[in-house]
Every structure is written in structure tokens, then in C-alpha cells.
PQR file of N, CA, C, O and H, with PARSE charges and radii, in Angstrom:
ATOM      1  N   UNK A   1      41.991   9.869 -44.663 -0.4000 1.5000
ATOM      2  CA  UNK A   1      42.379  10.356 -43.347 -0.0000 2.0000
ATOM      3  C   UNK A   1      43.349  11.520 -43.519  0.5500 1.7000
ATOM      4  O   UNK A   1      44.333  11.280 -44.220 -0.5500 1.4000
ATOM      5  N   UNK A   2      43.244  12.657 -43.032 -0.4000 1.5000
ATOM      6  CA  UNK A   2      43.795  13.764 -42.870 -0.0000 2.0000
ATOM      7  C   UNK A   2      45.278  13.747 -42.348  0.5500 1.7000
ATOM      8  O   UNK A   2      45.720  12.605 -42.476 -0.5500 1.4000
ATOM      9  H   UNK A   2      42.446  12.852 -42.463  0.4000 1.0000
ATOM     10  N   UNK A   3      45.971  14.389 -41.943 -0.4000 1.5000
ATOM     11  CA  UNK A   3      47.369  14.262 -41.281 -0.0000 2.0000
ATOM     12  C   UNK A   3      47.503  15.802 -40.194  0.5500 1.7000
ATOM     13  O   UNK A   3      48.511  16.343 -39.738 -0.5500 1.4000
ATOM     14  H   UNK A   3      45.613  15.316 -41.839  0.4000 1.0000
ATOM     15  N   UNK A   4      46.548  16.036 -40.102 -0.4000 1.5000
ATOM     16  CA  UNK A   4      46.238  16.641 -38.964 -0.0000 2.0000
ATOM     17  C   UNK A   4      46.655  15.867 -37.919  0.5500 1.7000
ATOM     18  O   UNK A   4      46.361  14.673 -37.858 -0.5500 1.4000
ATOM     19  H   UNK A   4      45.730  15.596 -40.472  0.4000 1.0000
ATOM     20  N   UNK A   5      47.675  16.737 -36.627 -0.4000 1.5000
ATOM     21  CA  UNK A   5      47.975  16.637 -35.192 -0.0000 2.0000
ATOM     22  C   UNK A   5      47.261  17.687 -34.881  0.5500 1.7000
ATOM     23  O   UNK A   5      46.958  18.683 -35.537 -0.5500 1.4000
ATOM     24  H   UNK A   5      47.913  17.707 -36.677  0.4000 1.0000
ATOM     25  N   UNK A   6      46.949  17.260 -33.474 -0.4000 1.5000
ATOM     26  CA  UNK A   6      46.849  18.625 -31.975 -0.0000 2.0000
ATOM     27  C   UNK A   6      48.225  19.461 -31.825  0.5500 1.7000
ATOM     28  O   UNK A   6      48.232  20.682 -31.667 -0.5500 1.4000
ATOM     29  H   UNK A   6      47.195  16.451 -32.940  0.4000 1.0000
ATOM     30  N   UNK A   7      49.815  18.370 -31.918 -0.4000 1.5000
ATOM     31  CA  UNK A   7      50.522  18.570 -31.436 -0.0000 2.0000
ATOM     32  C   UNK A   7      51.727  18.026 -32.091  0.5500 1.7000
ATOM     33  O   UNK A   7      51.687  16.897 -32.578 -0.5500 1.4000
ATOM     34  H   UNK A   7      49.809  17.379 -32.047  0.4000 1.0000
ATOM     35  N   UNK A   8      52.664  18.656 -32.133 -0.4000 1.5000
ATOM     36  CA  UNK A   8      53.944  17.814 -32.422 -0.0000 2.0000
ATOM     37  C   UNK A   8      54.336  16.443 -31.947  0.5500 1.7000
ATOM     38  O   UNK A   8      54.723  15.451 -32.564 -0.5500 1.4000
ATOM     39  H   UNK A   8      52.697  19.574 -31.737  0.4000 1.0000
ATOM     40  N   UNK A   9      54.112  16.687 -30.598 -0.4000 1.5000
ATOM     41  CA  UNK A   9      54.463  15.672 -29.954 -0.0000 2.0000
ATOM     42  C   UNK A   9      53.685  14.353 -30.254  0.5500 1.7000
ATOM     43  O   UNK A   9      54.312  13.322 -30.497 -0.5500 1.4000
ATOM     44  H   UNK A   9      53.798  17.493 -30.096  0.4000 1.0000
ATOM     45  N   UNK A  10      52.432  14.377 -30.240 -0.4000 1.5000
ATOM     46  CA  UNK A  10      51.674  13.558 -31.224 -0.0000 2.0000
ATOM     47  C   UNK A  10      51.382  12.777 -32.652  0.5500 1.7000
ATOM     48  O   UNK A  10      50.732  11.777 -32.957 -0.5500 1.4000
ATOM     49  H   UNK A  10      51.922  15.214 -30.043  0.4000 1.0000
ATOM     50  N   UNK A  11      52.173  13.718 -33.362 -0.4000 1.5000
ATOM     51  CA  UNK A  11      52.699  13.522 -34.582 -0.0000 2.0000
ATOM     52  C   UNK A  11      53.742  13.136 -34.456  0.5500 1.7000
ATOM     53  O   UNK A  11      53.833  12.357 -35.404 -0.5500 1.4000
ATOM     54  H   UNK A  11      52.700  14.531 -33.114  0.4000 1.0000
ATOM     55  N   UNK A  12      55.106  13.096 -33.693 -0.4000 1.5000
ATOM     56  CA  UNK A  12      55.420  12.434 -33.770 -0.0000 2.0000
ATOM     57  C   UNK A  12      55.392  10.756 -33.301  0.5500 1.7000
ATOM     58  O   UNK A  12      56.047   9.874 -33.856 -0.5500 1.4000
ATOM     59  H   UNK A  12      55.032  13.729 -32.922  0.4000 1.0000
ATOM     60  N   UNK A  13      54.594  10.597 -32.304 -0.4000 1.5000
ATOM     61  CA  UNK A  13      54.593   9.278 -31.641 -0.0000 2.0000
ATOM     62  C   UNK A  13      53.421   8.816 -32.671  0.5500 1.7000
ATOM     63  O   UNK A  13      53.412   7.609 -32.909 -0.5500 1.4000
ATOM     64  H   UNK A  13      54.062  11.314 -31.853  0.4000 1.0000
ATOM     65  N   UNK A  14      52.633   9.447 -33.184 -0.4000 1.5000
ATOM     66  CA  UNK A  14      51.603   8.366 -33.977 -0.0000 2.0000
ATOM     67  C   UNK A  14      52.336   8.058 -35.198  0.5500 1.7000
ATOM     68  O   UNK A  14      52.347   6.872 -35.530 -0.5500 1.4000
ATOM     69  H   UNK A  14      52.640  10.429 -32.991  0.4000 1.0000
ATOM     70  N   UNK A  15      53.034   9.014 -36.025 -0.4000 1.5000
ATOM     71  CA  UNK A  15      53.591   8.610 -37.370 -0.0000 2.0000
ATOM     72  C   UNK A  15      55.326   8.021 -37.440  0.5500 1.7000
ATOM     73  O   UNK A  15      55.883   7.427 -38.362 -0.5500 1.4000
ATOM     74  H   UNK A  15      53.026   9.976 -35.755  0.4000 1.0000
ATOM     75  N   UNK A  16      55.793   8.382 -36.302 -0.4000 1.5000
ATOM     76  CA  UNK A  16      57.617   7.705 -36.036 -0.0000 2.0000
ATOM     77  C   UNK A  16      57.613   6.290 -35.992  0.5500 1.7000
ATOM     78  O   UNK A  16      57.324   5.618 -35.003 -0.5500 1.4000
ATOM     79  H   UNK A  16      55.341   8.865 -35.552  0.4000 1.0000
ATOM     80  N   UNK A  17      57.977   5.828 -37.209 -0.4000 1.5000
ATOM     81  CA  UNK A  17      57.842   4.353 -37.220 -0.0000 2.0000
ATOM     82  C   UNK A  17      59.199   3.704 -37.135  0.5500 1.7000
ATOM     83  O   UNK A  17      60.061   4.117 -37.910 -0.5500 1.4000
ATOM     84  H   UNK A  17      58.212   6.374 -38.013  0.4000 1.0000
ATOM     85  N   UNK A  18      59.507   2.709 -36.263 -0.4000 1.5000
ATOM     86  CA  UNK A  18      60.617   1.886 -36.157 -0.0000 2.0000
ATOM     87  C   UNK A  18      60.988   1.485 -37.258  0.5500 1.7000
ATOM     88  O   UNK A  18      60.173   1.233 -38.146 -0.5500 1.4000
ATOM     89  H   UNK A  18      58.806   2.374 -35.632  0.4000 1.0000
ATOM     90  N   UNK A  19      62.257   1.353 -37.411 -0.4000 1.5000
ATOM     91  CA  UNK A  19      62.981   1.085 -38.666 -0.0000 2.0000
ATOM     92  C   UNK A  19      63.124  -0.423 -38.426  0.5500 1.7000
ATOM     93  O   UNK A  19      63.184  -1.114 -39.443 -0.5500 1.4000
ATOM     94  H   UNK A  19      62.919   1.558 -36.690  0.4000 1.0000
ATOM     95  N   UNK A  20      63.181  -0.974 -37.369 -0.4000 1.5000
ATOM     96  CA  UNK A  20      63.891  -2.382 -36.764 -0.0000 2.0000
ATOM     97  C   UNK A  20      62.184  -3.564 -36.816  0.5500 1.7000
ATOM     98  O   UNK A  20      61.993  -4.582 -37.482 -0.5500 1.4000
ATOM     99  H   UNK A  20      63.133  -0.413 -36.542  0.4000 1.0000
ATOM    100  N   UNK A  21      61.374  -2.946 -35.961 -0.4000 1.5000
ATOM    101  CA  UNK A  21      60.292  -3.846 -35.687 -0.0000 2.0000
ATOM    102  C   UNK A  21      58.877  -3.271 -36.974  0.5500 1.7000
ATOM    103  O   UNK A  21      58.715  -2.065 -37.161 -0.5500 1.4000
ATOM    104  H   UNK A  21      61.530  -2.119 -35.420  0.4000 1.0000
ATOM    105  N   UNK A  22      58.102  -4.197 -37.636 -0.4000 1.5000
ATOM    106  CA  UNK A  22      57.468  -4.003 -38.158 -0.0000 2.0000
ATOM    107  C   UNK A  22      55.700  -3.259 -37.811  0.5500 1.7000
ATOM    108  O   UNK A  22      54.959  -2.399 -38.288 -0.5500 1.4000
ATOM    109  H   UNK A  22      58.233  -5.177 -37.484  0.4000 1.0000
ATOM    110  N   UNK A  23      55.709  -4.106 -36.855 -0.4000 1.5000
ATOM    111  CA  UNK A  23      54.460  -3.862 -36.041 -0.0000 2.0000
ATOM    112  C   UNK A  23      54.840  -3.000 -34.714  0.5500 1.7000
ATOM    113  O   UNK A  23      55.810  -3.146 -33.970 -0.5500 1.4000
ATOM    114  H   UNK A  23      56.310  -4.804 -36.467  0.4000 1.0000
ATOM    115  N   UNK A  24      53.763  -2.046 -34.646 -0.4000 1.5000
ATOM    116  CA  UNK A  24      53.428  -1.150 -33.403 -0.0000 2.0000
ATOM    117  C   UNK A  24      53.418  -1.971 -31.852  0.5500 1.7000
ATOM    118  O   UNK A  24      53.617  -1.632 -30.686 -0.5500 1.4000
ATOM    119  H   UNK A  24      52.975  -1.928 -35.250  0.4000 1.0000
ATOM    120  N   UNK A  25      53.108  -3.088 -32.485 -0.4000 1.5000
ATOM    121  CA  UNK A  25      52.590  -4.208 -30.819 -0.0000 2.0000
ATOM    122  C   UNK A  25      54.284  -4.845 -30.804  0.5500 1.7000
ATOM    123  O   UNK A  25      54.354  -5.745 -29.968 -0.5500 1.4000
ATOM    124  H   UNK A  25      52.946  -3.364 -33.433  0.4000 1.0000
ATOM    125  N   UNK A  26      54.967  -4.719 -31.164 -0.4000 1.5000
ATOM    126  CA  UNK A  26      56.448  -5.532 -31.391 -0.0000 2.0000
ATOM    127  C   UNK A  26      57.591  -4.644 -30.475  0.5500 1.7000
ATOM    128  O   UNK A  26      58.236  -5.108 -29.535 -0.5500 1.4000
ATOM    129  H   UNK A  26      54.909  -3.988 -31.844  0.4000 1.0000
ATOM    130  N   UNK A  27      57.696  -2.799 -31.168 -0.4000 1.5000
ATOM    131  CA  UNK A  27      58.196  -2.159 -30.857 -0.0000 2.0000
ATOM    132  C   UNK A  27      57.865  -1.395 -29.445  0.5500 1.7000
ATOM    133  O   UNK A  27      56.790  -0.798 -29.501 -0.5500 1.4000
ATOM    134  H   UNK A  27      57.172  -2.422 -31.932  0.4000 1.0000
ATOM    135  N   UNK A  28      58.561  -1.278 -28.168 -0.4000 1.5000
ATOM    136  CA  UNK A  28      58.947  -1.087 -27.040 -0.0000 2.0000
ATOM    137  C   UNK A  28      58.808   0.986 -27.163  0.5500 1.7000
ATOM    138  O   UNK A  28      58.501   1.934 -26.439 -0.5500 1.4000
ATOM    139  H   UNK A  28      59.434  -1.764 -28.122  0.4000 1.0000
ATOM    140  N   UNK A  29      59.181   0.771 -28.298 -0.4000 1.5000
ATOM    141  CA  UNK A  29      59.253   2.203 -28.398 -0.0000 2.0000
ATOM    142  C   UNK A  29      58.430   3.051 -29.081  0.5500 1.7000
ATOM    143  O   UNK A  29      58.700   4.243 -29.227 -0.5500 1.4000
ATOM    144  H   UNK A  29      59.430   0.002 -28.886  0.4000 1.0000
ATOM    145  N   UNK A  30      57.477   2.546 -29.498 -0.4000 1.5000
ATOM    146  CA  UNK A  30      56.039   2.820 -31.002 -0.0000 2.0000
ATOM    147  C   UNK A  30      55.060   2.732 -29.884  0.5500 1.7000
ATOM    148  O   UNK A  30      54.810   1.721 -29.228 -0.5500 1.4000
ATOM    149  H   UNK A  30      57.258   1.578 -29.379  0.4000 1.0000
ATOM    150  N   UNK A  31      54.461   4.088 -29.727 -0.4000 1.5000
ATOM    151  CA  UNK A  31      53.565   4.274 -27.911 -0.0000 2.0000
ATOM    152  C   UNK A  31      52.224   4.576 -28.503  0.5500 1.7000
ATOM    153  O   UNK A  31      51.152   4.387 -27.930 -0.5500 1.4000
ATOM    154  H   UNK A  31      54.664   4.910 -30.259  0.4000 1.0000
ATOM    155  N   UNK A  32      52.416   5.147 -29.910 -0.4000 1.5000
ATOM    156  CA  UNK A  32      50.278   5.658 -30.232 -0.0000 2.0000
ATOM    157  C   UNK A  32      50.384   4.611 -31.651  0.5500 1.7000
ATOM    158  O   UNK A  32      51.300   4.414 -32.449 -0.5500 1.4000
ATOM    159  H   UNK A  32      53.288   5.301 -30.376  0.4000 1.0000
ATOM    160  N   UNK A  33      49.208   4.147 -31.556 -0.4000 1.5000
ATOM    161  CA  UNK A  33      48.541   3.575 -33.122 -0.0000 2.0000
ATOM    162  C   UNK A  33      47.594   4.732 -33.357  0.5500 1.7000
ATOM    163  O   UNK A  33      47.204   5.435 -32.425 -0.5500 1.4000
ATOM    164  H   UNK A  33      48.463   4.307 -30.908  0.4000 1.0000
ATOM    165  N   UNK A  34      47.111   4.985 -35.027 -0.4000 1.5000
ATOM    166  CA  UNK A  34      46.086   5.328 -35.465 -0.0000 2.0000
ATOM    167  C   UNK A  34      45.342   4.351 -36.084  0.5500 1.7000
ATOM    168  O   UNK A  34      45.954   3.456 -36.667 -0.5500 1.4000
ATOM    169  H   UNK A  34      47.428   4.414 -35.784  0.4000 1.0000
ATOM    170  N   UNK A  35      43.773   4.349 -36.065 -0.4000 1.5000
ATOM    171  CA  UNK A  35      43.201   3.385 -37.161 -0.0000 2.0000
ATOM    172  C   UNK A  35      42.895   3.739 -38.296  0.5500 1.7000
ATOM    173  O   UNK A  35      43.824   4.490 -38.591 -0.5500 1.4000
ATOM    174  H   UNK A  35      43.276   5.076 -35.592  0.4000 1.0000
ATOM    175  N   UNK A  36      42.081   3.703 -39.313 -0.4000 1.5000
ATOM    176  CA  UNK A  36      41.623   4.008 -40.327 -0.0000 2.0000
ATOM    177  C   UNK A  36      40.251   5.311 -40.175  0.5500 1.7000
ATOM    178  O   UNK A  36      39.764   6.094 -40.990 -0.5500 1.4000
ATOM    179  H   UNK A  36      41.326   3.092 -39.073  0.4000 1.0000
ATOM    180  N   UNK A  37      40.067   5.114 -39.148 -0.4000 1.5000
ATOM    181  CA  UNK A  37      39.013   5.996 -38.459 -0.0000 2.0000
ATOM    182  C   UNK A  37      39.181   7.421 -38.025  0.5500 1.7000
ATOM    183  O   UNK A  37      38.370   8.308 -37.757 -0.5500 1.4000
ATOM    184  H   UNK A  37      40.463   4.478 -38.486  0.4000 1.0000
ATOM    185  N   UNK A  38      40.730   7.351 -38.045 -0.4000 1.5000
ATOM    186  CA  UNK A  38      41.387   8.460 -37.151 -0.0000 2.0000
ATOM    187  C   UNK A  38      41.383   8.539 -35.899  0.5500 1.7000
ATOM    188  O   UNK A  38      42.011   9.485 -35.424 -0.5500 1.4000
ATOM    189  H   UNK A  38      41.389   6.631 -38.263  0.4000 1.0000
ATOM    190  N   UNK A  39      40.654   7.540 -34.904 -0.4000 1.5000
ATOM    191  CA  UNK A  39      40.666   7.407 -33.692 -0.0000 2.0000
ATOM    192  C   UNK A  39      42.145   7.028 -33.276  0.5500 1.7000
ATOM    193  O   UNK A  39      42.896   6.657 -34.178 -0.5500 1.4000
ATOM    194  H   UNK A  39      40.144   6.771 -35.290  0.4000 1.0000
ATOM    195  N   UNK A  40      42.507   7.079 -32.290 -0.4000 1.5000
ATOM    196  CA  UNK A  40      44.218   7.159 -31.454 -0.0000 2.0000
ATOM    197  C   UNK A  40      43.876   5.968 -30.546  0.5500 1.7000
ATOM    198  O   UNK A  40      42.747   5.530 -30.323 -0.5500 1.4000
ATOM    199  H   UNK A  40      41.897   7.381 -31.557  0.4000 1.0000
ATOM    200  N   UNK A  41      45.304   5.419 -29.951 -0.4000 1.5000
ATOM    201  CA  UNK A  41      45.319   4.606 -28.926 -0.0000 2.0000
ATOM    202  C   UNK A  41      46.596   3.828 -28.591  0.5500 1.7000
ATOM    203  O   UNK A  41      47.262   3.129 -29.355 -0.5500 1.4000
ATOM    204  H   UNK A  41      46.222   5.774 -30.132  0.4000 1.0000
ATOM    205  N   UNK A  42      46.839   4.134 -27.075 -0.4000 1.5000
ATOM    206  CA  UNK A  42      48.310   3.780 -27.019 -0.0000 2.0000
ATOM    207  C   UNK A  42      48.259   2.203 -26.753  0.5500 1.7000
ATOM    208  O   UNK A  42      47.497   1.578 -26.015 -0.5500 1.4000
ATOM    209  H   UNK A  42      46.298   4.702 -26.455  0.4000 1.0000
ATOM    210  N   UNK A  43      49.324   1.735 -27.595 -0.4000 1.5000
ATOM    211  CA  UNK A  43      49.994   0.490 -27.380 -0.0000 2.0000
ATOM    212  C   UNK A  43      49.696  -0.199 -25.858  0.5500 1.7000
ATOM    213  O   UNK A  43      50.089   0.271 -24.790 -0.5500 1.4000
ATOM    214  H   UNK A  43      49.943   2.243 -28.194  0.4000 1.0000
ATOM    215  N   UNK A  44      49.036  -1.222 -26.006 -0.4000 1.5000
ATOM    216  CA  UNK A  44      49.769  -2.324 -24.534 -0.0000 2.0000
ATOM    217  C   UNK A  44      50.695  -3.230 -24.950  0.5500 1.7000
ATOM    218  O   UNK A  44      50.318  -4.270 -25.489 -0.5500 1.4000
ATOM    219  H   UNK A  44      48.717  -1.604 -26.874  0.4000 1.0000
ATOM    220  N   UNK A  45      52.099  -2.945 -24.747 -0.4000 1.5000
ATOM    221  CA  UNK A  45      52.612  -3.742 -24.876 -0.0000 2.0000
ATOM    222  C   UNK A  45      53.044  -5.339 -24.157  0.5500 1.7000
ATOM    223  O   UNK A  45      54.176  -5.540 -23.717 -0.5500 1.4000
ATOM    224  H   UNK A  45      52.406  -2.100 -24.309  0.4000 1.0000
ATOM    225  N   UNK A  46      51.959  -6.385 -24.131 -0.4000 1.5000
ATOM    226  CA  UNK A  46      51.733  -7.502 -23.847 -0.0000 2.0000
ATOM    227  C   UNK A  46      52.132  -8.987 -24.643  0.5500 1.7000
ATOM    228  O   UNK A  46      51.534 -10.052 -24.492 -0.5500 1.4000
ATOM    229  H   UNK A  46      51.039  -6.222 -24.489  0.4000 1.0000
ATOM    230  N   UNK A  47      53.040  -8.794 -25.321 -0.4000 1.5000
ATOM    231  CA  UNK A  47      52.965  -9.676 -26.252 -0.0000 2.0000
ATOM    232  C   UNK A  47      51.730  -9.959 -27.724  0.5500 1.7000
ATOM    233  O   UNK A  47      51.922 -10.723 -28.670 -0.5500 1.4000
ATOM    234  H   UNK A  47      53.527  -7.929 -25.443  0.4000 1.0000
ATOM    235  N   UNK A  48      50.448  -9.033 -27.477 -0.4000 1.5000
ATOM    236  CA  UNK A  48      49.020  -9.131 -28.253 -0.0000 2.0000
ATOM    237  C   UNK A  48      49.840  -7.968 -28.917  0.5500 1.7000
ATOM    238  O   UNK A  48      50.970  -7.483 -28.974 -0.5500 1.4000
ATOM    239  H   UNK A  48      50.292  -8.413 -26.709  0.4000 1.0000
ATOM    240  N   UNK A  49      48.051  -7.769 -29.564 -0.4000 1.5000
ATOM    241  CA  UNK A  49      47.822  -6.180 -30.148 -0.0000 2.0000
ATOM    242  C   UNK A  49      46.478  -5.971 -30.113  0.5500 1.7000
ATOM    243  O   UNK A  49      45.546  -6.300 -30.846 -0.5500 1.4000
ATOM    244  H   UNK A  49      47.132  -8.163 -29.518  0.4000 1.0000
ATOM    245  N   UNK A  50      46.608  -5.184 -28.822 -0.4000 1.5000
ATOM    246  CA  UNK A  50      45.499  -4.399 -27.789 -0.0000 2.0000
ATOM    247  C   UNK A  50      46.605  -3.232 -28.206  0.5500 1.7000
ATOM    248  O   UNK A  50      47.789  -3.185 -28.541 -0.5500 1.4000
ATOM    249  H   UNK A  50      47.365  -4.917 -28.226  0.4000 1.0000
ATOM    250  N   UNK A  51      44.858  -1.790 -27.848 -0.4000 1.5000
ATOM    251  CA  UNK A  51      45.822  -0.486 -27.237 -0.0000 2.0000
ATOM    252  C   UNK A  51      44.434  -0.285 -26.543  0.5500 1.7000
ATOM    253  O   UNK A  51      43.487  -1.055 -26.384 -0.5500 1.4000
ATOM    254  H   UNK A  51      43.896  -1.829 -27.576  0.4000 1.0000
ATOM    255  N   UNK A  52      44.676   1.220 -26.132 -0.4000 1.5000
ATOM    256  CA  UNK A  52      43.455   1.632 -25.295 -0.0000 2.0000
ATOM    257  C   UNK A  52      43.524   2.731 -25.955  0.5500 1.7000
ATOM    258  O   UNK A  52      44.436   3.485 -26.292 -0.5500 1.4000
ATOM    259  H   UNK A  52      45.446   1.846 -26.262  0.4000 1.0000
ATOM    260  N   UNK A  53      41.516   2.672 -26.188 -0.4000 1.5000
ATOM    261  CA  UNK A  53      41.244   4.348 -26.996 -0.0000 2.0000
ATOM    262  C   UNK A  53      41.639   5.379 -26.338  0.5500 1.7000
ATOM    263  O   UNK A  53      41.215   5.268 -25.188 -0.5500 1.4000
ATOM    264  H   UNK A  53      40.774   2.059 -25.914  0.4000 1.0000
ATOM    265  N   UNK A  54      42.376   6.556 -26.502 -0.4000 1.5000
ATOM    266  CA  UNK A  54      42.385   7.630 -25.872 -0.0000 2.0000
ATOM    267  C   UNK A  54      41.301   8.809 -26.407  0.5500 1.7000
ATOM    268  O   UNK A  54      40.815   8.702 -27.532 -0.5500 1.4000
ATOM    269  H   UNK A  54      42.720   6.646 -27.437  0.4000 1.0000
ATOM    270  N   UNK A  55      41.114   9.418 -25.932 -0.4000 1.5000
ATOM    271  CA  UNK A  55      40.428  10.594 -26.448 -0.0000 2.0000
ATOM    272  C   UNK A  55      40.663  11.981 -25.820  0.5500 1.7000
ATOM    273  O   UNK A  55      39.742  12.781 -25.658 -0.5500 1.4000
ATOM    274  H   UNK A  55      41.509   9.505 -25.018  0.4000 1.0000
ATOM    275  N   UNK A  56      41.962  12.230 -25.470 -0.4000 1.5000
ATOM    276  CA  UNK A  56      42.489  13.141 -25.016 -0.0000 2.0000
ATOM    277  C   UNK A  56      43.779  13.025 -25.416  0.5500 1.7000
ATOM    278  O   UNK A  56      44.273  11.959 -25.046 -0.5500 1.4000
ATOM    279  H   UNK A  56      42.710  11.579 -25.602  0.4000 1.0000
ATOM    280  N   UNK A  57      45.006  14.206 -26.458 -0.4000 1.5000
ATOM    281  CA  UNK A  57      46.410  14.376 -26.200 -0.0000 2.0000
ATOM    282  C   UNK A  57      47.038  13.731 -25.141  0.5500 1.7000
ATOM    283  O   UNK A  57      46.437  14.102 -24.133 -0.5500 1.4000
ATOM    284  H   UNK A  57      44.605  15.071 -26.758  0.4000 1.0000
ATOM    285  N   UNK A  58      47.983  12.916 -24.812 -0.4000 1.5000
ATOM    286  CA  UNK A  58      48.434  12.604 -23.528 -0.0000 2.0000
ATOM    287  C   UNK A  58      49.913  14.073 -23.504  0.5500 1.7000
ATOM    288  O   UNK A  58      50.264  14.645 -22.472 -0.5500 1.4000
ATOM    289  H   UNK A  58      48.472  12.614 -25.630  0.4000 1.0000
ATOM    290  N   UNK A  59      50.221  14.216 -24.241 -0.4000 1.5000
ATOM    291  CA  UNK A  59      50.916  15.662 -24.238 -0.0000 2.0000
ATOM    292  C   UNK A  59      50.426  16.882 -23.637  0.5500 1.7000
ATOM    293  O   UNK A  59      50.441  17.368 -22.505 -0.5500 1.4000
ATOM    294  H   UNK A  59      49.935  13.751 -25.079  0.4000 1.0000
ATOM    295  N   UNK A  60      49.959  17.234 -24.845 -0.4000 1.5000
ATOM    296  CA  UNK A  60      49.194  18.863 -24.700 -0.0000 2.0000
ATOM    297  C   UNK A  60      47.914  18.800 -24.430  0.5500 1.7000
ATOM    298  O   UNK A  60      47.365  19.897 -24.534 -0.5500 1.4000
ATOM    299  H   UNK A  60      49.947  16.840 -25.763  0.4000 1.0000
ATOM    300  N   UNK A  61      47.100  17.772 -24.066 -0.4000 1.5000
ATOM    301  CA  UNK A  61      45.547  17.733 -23.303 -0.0000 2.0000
ATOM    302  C   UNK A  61      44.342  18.079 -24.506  0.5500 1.7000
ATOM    303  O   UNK A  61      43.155  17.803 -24.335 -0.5500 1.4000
ATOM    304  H   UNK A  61      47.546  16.881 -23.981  0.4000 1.0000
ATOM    305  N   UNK A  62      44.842  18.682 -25.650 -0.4000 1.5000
ATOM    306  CA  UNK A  62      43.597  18.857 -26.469 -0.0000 2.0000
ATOM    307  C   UNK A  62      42.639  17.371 -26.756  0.5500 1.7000
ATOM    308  O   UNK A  62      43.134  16.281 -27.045 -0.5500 1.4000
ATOM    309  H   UNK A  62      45.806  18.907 -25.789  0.4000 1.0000
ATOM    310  N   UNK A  63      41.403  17.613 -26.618 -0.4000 1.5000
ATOM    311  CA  UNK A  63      40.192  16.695 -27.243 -0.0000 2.0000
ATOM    312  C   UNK A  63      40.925  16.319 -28.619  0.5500 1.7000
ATOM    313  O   UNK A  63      41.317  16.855 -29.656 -0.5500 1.4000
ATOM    314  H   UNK A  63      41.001  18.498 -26.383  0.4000 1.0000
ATOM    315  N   UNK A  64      40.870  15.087 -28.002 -0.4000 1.5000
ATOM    316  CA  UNK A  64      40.820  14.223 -29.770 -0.0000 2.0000
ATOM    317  C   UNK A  64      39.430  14.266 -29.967  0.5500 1.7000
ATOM    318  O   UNK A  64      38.732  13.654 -29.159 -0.5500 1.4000
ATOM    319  H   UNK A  64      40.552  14.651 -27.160  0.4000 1.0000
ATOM    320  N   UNK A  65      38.885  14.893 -30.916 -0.4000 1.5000
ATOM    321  CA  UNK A  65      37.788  15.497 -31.606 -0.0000 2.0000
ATOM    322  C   UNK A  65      37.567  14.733 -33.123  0.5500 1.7000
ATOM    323  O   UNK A  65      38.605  14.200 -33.516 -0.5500 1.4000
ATOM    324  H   UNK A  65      39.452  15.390 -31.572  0.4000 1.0000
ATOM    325  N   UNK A  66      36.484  14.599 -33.974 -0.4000 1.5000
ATOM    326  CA  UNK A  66      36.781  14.414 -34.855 -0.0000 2.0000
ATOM    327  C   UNK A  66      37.154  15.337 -36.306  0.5500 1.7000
ATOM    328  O   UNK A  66      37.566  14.874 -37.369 -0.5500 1.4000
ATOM    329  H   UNK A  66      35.642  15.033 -33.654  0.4000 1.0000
ATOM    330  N   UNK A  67      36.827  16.986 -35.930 -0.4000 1.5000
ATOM    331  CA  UNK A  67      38.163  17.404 -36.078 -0.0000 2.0000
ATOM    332  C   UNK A  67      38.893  17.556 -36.823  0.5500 1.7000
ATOM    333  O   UNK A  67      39.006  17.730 -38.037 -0.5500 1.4000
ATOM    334  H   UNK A  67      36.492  17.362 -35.066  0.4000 1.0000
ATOM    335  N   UNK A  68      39.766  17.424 -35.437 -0.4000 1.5000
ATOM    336  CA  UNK A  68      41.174  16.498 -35.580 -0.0000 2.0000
ATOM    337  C   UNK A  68      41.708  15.142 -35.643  0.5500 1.7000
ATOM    338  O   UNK A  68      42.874  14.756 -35.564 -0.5500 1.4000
ATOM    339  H   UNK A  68      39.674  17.282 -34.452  0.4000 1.0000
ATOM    340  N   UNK A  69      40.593  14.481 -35.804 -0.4000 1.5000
ATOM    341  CA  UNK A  69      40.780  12.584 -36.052 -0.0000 2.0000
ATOM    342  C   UNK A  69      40.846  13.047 -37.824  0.5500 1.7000
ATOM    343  O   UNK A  69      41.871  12.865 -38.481 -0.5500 1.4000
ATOM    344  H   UNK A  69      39.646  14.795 -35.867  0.4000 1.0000
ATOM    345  N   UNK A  70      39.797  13.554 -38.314 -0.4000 1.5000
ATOM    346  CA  UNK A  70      39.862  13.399 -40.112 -0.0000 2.0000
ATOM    347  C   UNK A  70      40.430  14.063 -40.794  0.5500 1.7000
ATOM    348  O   UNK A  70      40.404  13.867 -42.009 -0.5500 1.4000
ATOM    349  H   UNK A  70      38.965  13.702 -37.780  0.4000 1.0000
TER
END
């Protein structure tokens, strides 16, 4: 998997990892997962670990493409 962003802002919320909580589904503040796929998806934070695929920047609006997923 590449380390390609659209965006800063993206890069940072997919790769800024909590120092305190281990898991993405734990932390309040950890808003995008990546998978192994390069596909994106923000956190529900529900007590689980659900997110919802995005396929659009929620920042800067660019197509999550694959791209920019690999």
C-alpha cells in the first residue's frame, strides 16, 4: 500500500494515531481507518468496529480513486 493522500488533512486523520487508545473503534478522536486495500472509512463510534466506506475526501472532495487508494 502506497502512502499517497489527496490531502493533508487526510493524511493526517488516516495515519494520526492515539498514543492513549489502541484501536481506531476505542479512540473518540481516530475519525478515518484504512484497510489493507487502501479503501478509507470513517469510524462509527458505537462501542463495535463498523466504519462506513467513503469514497470521496470529506475535506478537499477529491475521488478516492484507486489511484490514490494504492
Amino acid at each position: 500500500m502506497n502512502d499517497s493522500f489527496c490531502c493533508e488533512d487526510m493524511r493526517y486523520h488516516a495515519t494520526n494515531h492515539c498514543p492513549v487508545h489502541d484501536s481506531p473503534y476505542e479512540c473518540p478522536d481516530w475519525l478515518i481507518v484504512r484497510d489493507d486495500e487502501g479503501d478509507f472509512g470513517i469510524v462509527i463510534h458505537d462501542g463495535g468496529t463498523s466504519c462506513v466506506e467513503i469514497r470521496y475526501c470529506p475535506w478537499c472532495g477529491t475521488r478516492l480513486t484507486a489511484e490514490n487508494r494504492t
